[in-house]
N, C-alpha and C positions, 0 to 999 in steps of 0.2 A: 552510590546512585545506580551503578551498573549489576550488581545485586537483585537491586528491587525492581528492576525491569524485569516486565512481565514478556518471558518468549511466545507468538505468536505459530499454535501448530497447524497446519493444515493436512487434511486428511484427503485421500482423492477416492471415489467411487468411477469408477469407468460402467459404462454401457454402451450398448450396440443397441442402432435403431429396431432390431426387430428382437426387444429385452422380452423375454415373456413373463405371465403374471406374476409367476412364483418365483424367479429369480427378483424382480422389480422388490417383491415384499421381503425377500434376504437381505437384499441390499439396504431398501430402507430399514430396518432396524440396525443395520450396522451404523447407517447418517443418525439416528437416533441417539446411539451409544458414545459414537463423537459427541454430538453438539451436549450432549448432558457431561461429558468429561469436559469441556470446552474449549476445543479444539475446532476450526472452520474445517467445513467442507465441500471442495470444488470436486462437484460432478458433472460428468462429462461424455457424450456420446462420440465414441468414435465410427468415425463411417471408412469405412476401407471396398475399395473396386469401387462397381454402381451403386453403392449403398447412399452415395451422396445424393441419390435422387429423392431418398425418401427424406428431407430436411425438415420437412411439418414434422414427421412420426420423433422422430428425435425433443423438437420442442415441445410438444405434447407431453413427450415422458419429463422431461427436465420440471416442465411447468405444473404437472400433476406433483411428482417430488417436493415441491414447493407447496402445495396446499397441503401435502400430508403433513410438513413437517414446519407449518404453520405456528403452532405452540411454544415449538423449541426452538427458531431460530427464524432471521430473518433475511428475505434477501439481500446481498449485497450487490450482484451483478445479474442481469435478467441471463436468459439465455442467446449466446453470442458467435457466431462462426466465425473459427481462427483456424484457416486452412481445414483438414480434415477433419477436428474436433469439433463439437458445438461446447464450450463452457460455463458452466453457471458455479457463482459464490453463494455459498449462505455462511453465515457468522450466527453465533449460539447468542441467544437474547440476554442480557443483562441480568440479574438478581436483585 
């Protein structure tokens, strides 16, 4: 029985609130490349100094991440401040 358990991998993407465009679209294709191997991926904005002012800019990008990657996966946790992180789950959509 312990065989046939299926391991559960999670992959992490970091970003910083001021992600610009062309790192944002690197990044997602690598969330891409996860959820199609089927592995979860918890991405996450860390904010370090004043950066925790900008807390919109962070859920923005977490929340835009999530509409791109709408097809392949869905969300499991919205995005959520835990200390200086904001976190969001997504898990690979079923077959």
């Amino acid at each position: 029985m312990k065989a046939k358990a299926v391991k559960v991998v999670v992959k992490e993407i970091r970003f910083g609130p001021q992600t610009d465009e062309h790192d944002f679209e690197f990044k997602l294709r690598h969330a891409e490349k996860f959820l199609k191997d089927g592995a979860k991926v918890k991405a996450y904005v860390f904010f370090k100094g004043r950066s925790i002012l900008f807390k919109e800019q962070g859920e923005i990008l977490l929340l835009r991440l999530a509409t791109e990657l709408e097809e392949l996966g869905t969300v499991e946790q919205m995005p959520k401040l835990e200390g200086k992180r904001m976190i969001m789950m997504i898990s690979p959509k079923k077959k």
